[in-house]
N, C-alpha and C positions, 0 to 999 in steps of 0.2 A: 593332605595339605590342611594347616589351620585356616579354618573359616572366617578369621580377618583378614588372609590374604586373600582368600578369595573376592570376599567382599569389597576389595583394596581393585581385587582386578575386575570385576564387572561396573564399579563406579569410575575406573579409568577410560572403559571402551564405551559403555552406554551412556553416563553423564555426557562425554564433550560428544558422541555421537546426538544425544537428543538440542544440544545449542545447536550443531551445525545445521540439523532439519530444521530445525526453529526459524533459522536465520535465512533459508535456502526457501523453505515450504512454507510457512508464517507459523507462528507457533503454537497453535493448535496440534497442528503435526507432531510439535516433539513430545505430546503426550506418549504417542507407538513408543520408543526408545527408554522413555525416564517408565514408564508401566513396565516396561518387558523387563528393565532394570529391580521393580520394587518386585517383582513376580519372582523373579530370580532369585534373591536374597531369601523371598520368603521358604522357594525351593532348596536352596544352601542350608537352609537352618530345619526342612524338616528333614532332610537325611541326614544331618547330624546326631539327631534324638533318635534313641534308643527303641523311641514307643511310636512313631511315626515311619521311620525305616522302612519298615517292613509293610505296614499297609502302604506305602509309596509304592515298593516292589509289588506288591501283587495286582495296584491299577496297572502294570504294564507288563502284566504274565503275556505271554502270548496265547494262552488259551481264554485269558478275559478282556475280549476284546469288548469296548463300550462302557467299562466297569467306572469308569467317573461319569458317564452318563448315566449309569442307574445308578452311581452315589448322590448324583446331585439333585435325582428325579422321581427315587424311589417312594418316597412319603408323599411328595404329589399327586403322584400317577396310585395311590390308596387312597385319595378321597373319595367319599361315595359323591356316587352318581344319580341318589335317589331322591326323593322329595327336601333332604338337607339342603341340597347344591340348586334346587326347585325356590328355599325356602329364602336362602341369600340371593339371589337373582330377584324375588318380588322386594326385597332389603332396596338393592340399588337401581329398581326401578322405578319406586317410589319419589327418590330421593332425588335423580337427575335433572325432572324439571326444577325441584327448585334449589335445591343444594350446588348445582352448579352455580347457576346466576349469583347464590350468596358467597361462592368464594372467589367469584371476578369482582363481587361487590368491595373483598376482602382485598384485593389486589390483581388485576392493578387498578380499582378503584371504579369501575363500571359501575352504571344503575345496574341495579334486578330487576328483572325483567321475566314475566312466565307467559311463554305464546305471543309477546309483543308488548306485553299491556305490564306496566311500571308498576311495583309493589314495595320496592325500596329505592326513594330518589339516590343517587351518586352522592358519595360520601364529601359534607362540605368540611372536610381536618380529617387528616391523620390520625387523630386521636381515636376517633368513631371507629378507624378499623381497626385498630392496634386492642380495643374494648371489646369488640364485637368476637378477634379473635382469640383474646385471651380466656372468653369466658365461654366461649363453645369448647377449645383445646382442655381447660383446666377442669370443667364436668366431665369432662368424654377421658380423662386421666381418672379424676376419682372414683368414676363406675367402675373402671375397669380394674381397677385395686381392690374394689369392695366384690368385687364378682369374684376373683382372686383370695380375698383374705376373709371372707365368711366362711361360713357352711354353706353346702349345697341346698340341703334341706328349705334354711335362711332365704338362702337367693331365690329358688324355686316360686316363691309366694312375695312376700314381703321386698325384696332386691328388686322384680321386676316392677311390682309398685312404685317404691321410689324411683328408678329408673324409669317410669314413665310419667309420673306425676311431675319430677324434676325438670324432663323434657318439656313440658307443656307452661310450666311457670317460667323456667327459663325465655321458650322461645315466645312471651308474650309480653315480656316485659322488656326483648329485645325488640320485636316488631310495634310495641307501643311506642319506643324513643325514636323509630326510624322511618316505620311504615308511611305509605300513603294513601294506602287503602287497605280500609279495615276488613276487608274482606279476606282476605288474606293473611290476616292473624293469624286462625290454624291451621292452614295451608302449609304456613311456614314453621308450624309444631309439628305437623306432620314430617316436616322434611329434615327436622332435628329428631325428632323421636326414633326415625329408622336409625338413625347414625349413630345415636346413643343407646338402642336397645341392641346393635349389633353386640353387645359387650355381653347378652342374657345369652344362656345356651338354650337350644328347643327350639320346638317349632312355632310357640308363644312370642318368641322375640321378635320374630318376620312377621306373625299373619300379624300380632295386634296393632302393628302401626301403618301395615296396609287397609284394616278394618278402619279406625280414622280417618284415613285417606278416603275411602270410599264412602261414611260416613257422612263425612265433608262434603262429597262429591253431591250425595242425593237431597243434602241440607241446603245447598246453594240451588238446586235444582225445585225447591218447592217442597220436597219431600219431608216435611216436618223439619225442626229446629234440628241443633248439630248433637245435641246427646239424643233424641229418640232415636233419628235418623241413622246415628251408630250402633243401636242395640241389636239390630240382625245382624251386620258385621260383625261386632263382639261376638256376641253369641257363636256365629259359625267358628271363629276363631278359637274360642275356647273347646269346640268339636272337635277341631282339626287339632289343637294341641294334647287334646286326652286320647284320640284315635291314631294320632302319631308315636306315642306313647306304648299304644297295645299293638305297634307293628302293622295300621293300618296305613302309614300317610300316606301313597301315592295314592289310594282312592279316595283318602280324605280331601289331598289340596287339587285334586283332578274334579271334585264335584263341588267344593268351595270355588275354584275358578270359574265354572261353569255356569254358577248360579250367581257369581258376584256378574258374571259378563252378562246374564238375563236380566238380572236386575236392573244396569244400569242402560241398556238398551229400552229395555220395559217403560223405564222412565220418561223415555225421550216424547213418544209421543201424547204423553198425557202431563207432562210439566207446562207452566204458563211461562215461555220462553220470551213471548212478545214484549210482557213489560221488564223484563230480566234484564240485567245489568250488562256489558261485555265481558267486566273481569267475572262473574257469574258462569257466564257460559265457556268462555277460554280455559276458567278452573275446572270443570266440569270433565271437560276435553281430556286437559292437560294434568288433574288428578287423578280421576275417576279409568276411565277406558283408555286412553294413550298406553299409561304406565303398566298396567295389566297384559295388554298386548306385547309389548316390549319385555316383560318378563319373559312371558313366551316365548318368542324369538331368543332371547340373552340365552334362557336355559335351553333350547336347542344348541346353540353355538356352543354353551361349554360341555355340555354333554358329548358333542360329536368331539372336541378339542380331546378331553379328558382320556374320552376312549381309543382315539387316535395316539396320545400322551402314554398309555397305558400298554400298545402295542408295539412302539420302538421302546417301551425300557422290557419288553421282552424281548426285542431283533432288534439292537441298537444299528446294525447295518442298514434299515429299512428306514431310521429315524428323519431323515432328512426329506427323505421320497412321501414319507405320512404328514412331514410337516407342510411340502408343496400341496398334496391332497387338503390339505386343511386350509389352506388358504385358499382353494378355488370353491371347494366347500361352502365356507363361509361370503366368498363374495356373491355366490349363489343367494344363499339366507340372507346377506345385503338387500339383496333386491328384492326379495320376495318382502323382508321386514318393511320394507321404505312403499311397497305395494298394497300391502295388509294394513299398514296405515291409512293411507290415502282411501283405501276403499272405506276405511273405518270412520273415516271425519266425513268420505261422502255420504253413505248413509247414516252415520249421526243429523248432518245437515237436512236432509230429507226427513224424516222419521220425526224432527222437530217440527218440522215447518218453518222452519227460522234456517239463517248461518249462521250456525255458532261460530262456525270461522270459517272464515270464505275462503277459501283453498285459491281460488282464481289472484286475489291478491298476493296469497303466501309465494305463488309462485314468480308473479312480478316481482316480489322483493325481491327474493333470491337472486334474479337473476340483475335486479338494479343495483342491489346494499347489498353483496354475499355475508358481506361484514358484521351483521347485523343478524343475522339467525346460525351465530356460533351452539346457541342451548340447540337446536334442530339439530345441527351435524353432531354432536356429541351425542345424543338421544341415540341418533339412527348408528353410529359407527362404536357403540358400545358392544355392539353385537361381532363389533372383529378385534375386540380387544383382546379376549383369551387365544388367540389365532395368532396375530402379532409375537406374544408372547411364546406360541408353543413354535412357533420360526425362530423364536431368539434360540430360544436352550436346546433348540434341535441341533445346533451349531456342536453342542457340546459331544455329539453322537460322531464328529469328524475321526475322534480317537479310534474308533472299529473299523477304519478305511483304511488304518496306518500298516504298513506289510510285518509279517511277525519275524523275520529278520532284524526289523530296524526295533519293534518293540523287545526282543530278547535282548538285542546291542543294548537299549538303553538300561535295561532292564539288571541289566551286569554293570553298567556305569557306576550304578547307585552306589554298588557294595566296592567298590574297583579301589584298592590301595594306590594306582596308579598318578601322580599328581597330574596330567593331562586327562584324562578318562576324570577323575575326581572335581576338576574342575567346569571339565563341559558338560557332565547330568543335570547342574541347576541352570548352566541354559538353554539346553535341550530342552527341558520339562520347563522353565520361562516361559522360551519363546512358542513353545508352543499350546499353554492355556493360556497367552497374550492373544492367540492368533482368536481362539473359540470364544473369548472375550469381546476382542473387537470385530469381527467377521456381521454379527447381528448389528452390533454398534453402525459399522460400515453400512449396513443395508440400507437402517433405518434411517441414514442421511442419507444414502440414495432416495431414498423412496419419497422421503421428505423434501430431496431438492427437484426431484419428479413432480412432486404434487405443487412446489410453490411456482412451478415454470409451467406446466402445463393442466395444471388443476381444471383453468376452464372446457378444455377437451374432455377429458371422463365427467366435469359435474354438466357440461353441455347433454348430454349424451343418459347422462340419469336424469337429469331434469327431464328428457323429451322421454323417457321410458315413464314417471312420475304423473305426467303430464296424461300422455294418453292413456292409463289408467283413469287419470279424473275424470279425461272426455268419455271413456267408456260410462262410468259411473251415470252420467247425464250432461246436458249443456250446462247447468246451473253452476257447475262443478271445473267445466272447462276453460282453460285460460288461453287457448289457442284459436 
């Protein structure tokens, strides 16, 4: 059958099928119908060609069952698992405390905010964000061209220069037109510098703008001004990047972690915190030790994800069973990360002599404003975001459950001169990477209309697990 009648006949049954859901279910619905329709046609047109045919036919051999699951998973589930995946987790846990707050600042229009305390007021025009946006999107375009259309060599030395110097001019002549506390000028180069050195390859491009960060962290802390104060960080970073290099780095960034985490503990008791500022100490927190921690926790999560990812595209049968494992897994590391916190701000708090940040309130707010320590839940729930994920495209591993009956039937549809048989392979194969499509989609509004209806039950219930870690910690610490 010619492929315009076809086309002619799945726009006759799924076109007025996806109005009537429309009109029946409200029309969000009739996306299921008008997708399964555009999936269809796409399926129509690749068994027509000559050079897709055939790999069409052999995702549905009966002896490869799962085989669009390990087409769609196989280059993932090859990422390393070593101090690389180490390297991008200390990237975006840099960057959360304050790269969030700047892109609610972006839209829809929030102050910034780090730990509570205002660093960029709430935009007074449109215009301020439509600026703000254009000129972090269009540097974080042009690195990524020149990191592309150099020499490696080039980039290695010179690329990473620019791309960090560029970071720092940039984000200070952004936070001069905006800021409102100058304290947080490099803070806020800090949290564009990781986003814009993501574009350098190596292990250079992570540590040197967590070395800043931390930097930062023990400049605000007394520890000498913000370039001395950086020269151990640099330094170690440039370590970690040369012994990364000779096949050393998981003991490179396993004793750079180690020694940035001494340091800034080391700090706590011999800084002069008494006459210190709040945003001082909240940065501190919320640079310095928070973010390091949460790397930690992040790169556990994607490691167990990864490894998990790695073992259903070898038994795509078992992929669905590793992705439930992964999600209790991680809810597990949930808790432990949001506990290793709290222990973490209580002895920072202690070890000061001061409260850097009084935990006893953080938890009154929470439970007064939820609304209001969105940067908190995002911090703590980055740690299940590879998990989410490895639940969605687990969906795509449904195909190795299909009986191999029904996969050989279909399997012979493909090639089938039959015009009935020729017509129903593209909606067999449709309707069913429609289903693997929306199955995760489906969830994730479940899960979603779970959390907006009953949120306060599970966050009731971590608060009071959060909570009595504090009170363990000491009274000083306890809100109960």
């Amino acid at each position: 059958m010619d492929i315009r009648a076809k086309v002619t006949i799945y726009g006759l049954t799924l076109g007025p099928l996806g109005a009537v859901v429309g009109n029946v279910c409200g029309w969000v619905w009739a996306i299921l119908p008008w997708l399964s329709l555009a999936i269809t046609i796409l399926a129509a047109v690749l068994i027509e060609s000559d050079t897709y045919r055939p790999r069409l036919r052999r995702l549905f051999a009966p002896g490869r069952a799962g085989s669009l699951y390990r087409r769609a998973l196989i280059r993932v589930a090859r990422w390393p698992r070593d101090w690389r995946m180490y390297n991008w987790a200390l990237r975006f846990a840099v960057i959360y405390p304050i790269g969030i707050p700047l892109v609610l600042w972006i839209y829809p229009g929030w102050r910034a905010a780090l730990g509570g305390i205002e660093f960029i007021a709430a935009p007074g025009a449109t215009w301020q964000r439509i600026v703000m946006f254009c000129a972090i999107a269009t540097y974080i375009f042009s690195l990524t061209k020149l990191a592309s259309a150099v020499p490696k060599i080039f980039w290695k030395f010179w690329g990473r220069l620019i791309a960090g110097a560029g970071s720092l001019v940039l984000a200070v002549a952004v936070a001069a037109a905006f800021s409102s506390l100058g304290t947080f000028v490099l803070a806020l180069a800090v949290a564009l510098g990781v986003a814009l050195g993501a574009t350098a390859a190596g292990a250079f491009a992570g540590v040197l703008p967590v070395a800043l960060a931390f930097g930062f962290a023990f400049a605000v802390a007394g520890v000498g001004e913000v370039g001395s104060a950086s020269l151990v960080p640099i330094a170690g970073a440039i370590i970690v990047d040369r012994y990364s290099e000779k096949g050393f780095g998981r003991a490179a960034y396993f004793l750079y972690t180690v020694l940035l985490l001494s340091g800034l503990f080391a700090t706590l008791p011999i800084a002069n915190w008494a006459d210190s500022q709040t945003g001082n100490r909240v940065t501190f927190l919320f640079v310095g030790i928070l973010p390091l921690l949460n790397a930690i926790f992040d790169y556990a999560s994607y490691a167990l994800t990864w490894t998990l990812l790695r073992a259903g595209v070898l038994r795509p049968r078992r992929a669905v069973v590793l992705g439930i494992f992964d999600l209790a897994a991680a809810c597990g590391l949930f808790l432990i990360s949001g506990a290793g916190m709290v222990i973490a701000v209580a002895g920072a708090n202690t070890l000061s002599g001061v409260e850097l940040y009084p935990l006893a309130d953080l938890f009154h707010g929470i439970r007064d404003t939820p609304t209001d320590y969105l940067w908190l839940y995002v911090m703590l729930f980055s740690t299940l975001l590879p998990t989410v994920l490895h639940a969605g495209v687990g969906m795509f591993s449904l195909g190795a459950l299909l009986p191999k009956a029904f996969r050989r039937t279909l399997q012979g549809m493909i090639t089938d001169k039959d015009a009935l048989a020729a017509t129903a392979a593209p909606l067999l194969i449709g309707l069913y990477w429609t289903t693997c499509l929306l199955i995760p989609c489906l969830i994730a509004y479940a899960f979603y209309q779970l959390i907006a209806h009953w949120y306060p039950y599970p966050l009731a219930w971590y608060l009071n697990w959060l909570e009595h870690i504090a009170c363990w910690m000491g009274p000083a610490s306890c809100p109960l």
